[in-house]
SEZALUM-239045 format. One record per residue: residue number from 0; z, y, x of N, C-alpha, C in turn. Coordinates in Angstrom, 3 decimals, always signed. Last residue first. Layout:
% residues N
ATOM     i       n_c3       n_c2       n_c1      ca_c3      ca_c2      ca_c1       c_c3       c_c2       c_c1
ATOM   NUM          Z          Y          X          Z          Y          X          Z          Y          X
...
***
This chain:
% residues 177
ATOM     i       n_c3       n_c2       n_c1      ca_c3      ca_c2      ca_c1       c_c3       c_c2       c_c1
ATOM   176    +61.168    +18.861     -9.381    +60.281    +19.237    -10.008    +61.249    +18.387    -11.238
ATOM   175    +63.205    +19.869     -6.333    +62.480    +18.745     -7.128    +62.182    +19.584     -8.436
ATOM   174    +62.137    +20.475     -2.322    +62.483    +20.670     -4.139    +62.537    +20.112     -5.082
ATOM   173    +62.180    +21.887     +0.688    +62.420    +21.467     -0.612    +63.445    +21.604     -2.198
ATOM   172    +60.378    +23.844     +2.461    +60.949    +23.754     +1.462    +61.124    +22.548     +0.685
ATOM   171    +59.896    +25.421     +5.527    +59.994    +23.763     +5.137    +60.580    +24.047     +3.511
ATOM   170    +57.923    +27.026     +7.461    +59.141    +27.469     +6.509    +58.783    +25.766     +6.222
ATOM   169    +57.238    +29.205    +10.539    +57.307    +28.107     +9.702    +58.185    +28.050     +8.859
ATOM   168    +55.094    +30.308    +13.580    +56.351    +30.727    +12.014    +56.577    +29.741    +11.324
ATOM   167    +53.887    +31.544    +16.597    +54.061    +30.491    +15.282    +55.396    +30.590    +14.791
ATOM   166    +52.235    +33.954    +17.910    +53.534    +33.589    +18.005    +53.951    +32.699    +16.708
ATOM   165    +50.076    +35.363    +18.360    +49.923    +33.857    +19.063    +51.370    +33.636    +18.833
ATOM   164    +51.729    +38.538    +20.069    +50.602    +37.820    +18.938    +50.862    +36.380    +19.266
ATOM   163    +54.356    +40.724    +19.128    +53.643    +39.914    +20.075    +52.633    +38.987    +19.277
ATOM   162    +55.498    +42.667    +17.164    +54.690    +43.655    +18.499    +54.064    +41.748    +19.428
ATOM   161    +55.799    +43.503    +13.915    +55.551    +42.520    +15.141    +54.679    +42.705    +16.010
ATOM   160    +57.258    +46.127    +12.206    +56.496    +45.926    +12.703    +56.903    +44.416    +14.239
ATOM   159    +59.890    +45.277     +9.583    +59.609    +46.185    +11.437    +58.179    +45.347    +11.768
ATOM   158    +58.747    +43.864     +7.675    +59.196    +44.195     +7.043    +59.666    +45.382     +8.580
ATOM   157    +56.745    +41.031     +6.751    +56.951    +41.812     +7.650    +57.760    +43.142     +7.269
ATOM   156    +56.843    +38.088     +4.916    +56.796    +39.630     +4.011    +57.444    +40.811     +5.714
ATOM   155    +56.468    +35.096     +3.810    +57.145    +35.944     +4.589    +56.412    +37.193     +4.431
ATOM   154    +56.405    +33.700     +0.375    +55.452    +34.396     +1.637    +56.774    +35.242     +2.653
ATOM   153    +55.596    +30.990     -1.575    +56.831    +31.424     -0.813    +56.258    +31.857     +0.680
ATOM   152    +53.633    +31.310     -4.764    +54.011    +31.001     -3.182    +55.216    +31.689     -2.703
ATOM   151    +54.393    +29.562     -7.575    +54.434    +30.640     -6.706    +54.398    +29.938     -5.286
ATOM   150    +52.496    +27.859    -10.090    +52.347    +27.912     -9.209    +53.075    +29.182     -8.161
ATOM   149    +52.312    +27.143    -13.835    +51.403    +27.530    -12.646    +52.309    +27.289    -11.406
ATOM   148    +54.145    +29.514    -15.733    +53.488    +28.647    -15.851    +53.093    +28.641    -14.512
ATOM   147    +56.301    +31.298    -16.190    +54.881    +32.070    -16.629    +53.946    +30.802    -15.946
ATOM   146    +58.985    +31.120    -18.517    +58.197    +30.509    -17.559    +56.785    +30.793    -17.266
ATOM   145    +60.502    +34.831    -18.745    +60.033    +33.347    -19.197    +59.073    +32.544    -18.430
ATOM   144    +61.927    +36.470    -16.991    +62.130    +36.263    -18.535    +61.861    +35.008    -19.117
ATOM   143    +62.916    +36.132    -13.819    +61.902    +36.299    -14.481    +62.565    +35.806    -16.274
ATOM   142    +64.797    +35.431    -11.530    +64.790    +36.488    -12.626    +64.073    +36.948    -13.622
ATOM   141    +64.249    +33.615     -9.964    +63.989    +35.162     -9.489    +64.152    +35.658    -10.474
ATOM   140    +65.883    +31.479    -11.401    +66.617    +31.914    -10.638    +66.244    +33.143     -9.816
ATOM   139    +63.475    +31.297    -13.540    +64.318    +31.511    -14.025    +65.906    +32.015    -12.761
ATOM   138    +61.585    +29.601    -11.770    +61.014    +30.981    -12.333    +62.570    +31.778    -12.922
ATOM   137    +62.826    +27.831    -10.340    +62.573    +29.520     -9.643    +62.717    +30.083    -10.319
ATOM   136    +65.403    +26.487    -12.776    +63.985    +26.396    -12.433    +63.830    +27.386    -11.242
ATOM   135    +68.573    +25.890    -11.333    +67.907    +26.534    -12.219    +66.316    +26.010    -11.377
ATOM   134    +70.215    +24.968     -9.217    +69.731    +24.014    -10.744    +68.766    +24.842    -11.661
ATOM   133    +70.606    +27.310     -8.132    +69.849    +26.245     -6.778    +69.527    +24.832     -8.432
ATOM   132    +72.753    +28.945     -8.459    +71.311    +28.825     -8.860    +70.637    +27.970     -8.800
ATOM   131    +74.883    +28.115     -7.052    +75.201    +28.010     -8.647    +73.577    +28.003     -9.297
ATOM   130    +74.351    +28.513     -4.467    +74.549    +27.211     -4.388    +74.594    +27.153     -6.345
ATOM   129    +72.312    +31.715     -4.301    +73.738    +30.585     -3.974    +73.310    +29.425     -4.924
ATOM   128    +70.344    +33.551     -3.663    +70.041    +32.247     -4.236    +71.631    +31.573     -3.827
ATOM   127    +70.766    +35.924     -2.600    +70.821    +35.967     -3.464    +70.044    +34.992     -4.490
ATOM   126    +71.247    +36.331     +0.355    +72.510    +36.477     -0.653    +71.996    +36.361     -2.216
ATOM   125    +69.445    +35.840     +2.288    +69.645    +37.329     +1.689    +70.582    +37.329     +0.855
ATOM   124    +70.062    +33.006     +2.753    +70.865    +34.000     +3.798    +70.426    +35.441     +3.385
ATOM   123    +70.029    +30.842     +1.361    +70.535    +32.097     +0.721    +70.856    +32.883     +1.823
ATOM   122    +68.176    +29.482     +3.122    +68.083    +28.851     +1.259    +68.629    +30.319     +1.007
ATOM   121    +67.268    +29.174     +5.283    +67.790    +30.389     +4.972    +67.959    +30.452     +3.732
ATOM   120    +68.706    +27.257     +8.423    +68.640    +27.143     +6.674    +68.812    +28.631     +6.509
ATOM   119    +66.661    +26.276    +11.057    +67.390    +27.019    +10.485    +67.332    +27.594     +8.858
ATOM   118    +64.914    +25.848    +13.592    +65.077    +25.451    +12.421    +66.689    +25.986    +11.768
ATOM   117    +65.168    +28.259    +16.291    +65.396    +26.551    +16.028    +65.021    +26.689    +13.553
ATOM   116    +63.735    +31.206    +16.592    +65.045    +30.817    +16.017    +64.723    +29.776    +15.438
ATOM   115    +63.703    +33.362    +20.012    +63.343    +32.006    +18.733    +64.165    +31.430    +18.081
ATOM   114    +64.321    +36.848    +18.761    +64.491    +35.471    +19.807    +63.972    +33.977    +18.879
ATOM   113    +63.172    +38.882    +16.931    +63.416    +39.026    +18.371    +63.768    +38.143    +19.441
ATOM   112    +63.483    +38.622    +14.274    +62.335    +37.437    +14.902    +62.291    +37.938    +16.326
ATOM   111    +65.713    +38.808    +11.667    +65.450    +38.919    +12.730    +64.474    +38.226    +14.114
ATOM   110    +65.274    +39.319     +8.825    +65.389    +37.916     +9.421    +64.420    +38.678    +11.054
ATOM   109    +65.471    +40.597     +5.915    +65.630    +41.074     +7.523    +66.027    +40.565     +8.437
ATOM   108    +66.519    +38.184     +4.023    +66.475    +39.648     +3.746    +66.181    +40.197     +5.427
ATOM   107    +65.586    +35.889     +2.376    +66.039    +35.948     +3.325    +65.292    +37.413     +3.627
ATOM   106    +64.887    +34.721     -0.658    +65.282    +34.030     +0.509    +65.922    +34.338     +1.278
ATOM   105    +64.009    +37.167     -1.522    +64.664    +36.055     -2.171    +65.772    +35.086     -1.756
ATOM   104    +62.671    +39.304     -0.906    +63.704    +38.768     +0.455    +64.559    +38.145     -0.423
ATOM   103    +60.564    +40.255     -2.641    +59.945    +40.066     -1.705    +61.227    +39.265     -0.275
ATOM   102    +60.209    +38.733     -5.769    +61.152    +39.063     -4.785    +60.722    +39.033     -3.749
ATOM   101    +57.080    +39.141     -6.255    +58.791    +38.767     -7.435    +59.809    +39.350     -7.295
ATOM   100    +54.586    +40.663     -6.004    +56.157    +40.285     -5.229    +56.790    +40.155     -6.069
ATOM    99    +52.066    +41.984     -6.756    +52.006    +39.955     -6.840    +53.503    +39.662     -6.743
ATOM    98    +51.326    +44.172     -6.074    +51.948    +43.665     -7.279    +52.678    +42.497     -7.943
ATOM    97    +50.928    +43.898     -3.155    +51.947    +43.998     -3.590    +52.788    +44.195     -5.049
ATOM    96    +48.413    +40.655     -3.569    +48.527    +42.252     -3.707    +50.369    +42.542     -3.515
ATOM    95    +46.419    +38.396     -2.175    +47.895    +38.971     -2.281    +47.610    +40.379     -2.313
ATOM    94    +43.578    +37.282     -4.572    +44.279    +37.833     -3.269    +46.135    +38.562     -2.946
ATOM    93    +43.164    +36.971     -7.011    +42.764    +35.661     -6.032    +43.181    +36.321     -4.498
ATOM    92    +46.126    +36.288     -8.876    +45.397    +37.031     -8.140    +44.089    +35.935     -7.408
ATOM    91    +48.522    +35.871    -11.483    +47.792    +35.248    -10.269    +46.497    +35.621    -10.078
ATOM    90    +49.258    +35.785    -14.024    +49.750    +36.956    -13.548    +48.822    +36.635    -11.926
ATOM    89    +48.350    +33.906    -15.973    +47.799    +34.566    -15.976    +48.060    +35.793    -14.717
ATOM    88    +48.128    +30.709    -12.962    +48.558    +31.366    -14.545    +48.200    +32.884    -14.582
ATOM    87    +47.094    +30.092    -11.399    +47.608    +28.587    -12.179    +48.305    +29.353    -13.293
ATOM    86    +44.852    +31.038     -9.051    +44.640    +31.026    -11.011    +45.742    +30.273    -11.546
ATOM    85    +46.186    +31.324     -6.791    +45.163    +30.002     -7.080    +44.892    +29.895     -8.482
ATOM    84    +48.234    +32.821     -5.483    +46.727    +32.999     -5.724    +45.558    +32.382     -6.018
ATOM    83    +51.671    +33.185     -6.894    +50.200    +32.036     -6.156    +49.324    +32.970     -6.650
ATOM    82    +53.558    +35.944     -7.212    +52.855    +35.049     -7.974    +51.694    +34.590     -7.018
ATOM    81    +56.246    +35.429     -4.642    +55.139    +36.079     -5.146    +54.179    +34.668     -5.967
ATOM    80    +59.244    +35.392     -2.581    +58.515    +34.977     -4.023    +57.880    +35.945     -4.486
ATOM    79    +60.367    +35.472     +0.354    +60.803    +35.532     -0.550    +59.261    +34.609     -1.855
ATOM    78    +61.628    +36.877     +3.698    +60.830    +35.391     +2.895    +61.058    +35.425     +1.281
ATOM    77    +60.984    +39.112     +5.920    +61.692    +39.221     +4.490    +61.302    +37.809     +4.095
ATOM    76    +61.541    +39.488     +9.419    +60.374    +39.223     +8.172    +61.397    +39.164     +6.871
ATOM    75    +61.449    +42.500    +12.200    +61.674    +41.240    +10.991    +61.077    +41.149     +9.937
ATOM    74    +60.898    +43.422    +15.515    +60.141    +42.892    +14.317    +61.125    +41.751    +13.287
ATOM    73    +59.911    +42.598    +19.045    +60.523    +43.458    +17.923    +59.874    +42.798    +16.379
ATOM    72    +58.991    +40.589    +20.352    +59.306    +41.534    +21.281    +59.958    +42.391    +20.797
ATOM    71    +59.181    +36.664    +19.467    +58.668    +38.593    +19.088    +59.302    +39.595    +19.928
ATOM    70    +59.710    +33.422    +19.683    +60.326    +34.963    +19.397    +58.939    +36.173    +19.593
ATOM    69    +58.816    +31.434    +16.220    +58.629    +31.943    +17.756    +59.592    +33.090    +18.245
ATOM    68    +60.611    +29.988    +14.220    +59.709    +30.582    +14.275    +60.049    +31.245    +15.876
ATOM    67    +61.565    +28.394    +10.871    +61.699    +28.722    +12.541    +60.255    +29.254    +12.905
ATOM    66    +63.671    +27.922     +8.248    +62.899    +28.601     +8.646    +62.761    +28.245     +9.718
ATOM    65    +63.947    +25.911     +4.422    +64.224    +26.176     +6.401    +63.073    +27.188     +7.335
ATOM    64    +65.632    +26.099     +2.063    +64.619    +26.293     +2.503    +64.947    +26.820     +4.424
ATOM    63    +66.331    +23.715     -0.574    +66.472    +23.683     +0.918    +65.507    +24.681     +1.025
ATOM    62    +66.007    +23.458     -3.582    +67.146    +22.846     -2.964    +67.851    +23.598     -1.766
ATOM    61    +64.174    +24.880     -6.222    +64.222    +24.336     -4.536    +65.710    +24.296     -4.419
ATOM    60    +63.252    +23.164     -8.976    +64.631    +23.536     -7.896    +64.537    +23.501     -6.978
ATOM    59    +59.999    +24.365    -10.111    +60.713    +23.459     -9.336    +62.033    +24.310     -8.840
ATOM    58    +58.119    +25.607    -11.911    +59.041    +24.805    -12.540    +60.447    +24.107    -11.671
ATOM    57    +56.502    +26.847    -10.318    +57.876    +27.728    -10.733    +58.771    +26.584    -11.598
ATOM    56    +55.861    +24.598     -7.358    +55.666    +25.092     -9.039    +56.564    +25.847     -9.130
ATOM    55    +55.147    +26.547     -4.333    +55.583    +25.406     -5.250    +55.705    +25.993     -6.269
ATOM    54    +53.361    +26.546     -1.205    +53.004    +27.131     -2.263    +54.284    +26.189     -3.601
ATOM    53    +54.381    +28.853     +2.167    +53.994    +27.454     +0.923    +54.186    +27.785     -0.591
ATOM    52    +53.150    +30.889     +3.385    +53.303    +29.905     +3.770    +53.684    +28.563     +2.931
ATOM    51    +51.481    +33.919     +3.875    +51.151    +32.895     +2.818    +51.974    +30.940     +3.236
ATOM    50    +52.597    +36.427     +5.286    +52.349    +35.070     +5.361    +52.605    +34.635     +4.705
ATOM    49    +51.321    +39.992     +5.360    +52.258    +39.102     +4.494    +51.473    +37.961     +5.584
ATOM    48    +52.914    +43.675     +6.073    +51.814    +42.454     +6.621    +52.475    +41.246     +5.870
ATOM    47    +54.687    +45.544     +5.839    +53.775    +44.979     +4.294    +53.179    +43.450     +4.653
ATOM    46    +54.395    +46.561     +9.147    +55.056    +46.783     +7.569    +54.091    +46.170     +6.461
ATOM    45    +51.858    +44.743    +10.643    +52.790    +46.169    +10.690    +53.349    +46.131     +9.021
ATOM    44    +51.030    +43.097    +14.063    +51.473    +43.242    +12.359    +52.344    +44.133    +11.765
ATOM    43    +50.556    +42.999    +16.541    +50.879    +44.497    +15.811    +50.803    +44.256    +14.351
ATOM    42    +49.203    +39.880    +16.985    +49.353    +41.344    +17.298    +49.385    +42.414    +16.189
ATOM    41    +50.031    +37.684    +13.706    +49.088    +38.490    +14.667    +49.305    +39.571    +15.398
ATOM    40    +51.443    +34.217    +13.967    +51.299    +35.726    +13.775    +50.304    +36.812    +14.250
ATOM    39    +50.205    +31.706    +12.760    +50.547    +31.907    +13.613    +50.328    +33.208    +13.983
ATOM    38    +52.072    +29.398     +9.781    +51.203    +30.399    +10.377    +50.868    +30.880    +12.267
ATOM    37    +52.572    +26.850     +8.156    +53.281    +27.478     +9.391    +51.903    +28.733     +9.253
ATOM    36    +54.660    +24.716     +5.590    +53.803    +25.691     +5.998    +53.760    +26.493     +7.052
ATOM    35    +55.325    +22.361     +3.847    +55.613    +22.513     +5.138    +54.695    +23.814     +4.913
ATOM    34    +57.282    +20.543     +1.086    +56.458    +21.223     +1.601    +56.530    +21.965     +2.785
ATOM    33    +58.708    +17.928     -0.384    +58.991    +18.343     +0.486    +57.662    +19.237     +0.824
ATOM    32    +61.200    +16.609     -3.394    +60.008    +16.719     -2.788    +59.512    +17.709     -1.758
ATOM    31    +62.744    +14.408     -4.209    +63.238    +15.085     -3.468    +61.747    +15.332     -2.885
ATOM    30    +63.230    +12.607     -7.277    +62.583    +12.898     -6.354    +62.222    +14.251     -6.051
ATOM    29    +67.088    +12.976     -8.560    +65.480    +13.093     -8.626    +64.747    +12.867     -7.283
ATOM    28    +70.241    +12.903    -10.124    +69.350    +12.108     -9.436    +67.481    +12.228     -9.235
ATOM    27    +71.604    +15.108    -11.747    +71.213    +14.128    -11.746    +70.001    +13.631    -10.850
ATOM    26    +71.967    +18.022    -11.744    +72.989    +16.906    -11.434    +72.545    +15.702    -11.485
ATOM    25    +69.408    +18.801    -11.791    +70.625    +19.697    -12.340    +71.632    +18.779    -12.347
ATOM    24    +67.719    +17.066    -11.045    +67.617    +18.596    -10.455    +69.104    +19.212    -10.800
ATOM    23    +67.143    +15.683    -14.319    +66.532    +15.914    -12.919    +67.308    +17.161    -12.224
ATOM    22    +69.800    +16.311    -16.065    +68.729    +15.971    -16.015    +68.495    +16.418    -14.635
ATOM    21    +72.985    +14.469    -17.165    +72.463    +16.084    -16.547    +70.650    +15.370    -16.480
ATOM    20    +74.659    +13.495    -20.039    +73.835    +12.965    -19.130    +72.984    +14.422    -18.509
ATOM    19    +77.995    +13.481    -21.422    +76.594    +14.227    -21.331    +75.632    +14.058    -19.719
ATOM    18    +79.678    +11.193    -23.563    +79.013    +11.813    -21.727    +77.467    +12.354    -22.072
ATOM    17    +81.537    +12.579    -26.166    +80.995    +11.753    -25.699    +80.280    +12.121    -24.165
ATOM    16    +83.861    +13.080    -23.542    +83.419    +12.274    -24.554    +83.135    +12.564    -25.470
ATOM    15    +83.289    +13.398    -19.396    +83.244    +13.867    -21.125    +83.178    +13.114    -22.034
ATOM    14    +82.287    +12.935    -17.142    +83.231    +12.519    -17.506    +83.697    +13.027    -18.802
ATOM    13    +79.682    +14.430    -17.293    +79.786    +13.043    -17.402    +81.476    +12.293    -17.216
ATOM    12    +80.892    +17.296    -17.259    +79.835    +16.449    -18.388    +80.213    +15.069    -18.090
ATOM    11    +82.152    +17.030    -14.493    +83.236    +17.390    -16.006    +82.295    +16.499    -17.367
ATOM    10    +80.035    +17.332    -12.841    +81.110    +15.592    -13.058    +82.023    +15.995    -14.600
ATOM     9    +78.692    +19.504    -13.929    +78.172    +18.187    -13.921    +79.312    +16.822    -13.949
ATOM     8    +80.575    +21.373    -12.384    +80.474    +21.021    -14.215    +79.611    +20.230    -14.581
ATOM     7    +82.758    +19.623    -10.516    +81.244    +20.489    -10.416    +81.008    +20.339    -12.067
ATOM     6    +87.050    +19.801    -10.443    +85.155    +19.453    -11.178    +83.916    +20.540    -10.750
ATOM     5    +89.210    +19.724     -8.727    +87.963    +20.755     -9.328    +86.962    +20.105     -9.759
ATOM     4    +92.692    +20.091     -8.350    +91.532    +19.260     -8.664    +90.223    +19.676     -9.692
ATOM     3    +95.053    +21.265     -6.689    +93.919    +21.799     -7.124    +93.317    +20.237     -7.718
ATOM     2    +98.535    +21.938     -5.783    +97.488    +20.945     -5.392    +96.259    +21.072     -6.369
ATOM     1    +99.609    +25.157     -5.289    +99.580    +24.098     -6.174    +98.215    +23.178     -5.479
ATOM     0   +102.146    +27.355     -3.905   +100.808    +26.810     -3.922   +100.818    +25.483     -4.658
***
């Protein structure tokens, strides 16, 4: 076995000659910006049922995304990425359709809502935002071709039917722009 010394390819840049300076978000230093959104579920929400819970630019690195939420008698949610419903570009609805889904478990793939679950990081608990994405724009870490401008929301996405009502949800995201 050998003793290791690893660069983030950010410290490699700036220890480079000449130094390559990272920008916002991507190694370098930014304002850390923060959105909240909660809902509060409805009896017998059934497959497809969506929550609209926050809305951020596709331009932005989310960083962090936290979940919590009541318990449920049965029932998981998917969290993921759909085009906003606020016109901020052409693909945007004025209502959620299932055309609208980027990724419907971006976030977080069959998130079990049978006990309450404290605040809790699901940045990659579907596996498919790691820590290498997390510098990229959204639009460019869901996979999308090109920046389609504007605005996505970040919707929980029912996925087993929710058998209790009056039961509150929440997601915290941050990000920088």
């Amino acid at each position: 076995m050998a003793v290791e010394t690893v660069k983030d390819a950010t410290i490699a840049a700036l220890d480079a000659t000449p130094r390559v300076v990272p920008t916002t978000g991507k190694g370098a230093p930014g304002m850390l910006k923060v959105v909240n959104g909660h809902a509060t579920t409805v009896a017998s929400s059934s497959d497809g049922s969506t929550y609209q819970l926050c809305r951020v630019p596709f331009s932005a690195k989310v960083k962090q995304v936290v979940w919590e939420s009541g318990a449920q008698a049965a029932g998981t949610i998917n969290v993921g990425v759909y085009y906003a419903t606020d016109g901020s570009n052409a693909l945007s609805k004025a209502a959620l359709l299932v055309a609208d889904t980027i990724d419907e478990d971006f976030f977080a793939s069959l998130l079990a809502v049978t006990s309450a679950i404290a605040r809790t990081d699901i940045t990659n608990e579907g596996g498919f935002y790691p820590p290498s994405e997390r510098d990229l724009p959204l639009w460019q870490a869901v996979g999308l071709s090109a920046d389609p401008g504007g605005n996505a929301d970040i919707v929980a996405t029912v996925d087993t039917a929710l058998t209790t009502a009056a039961t509150e949800i929440g997601l915290t995201i941050f990000y920088v722009d």
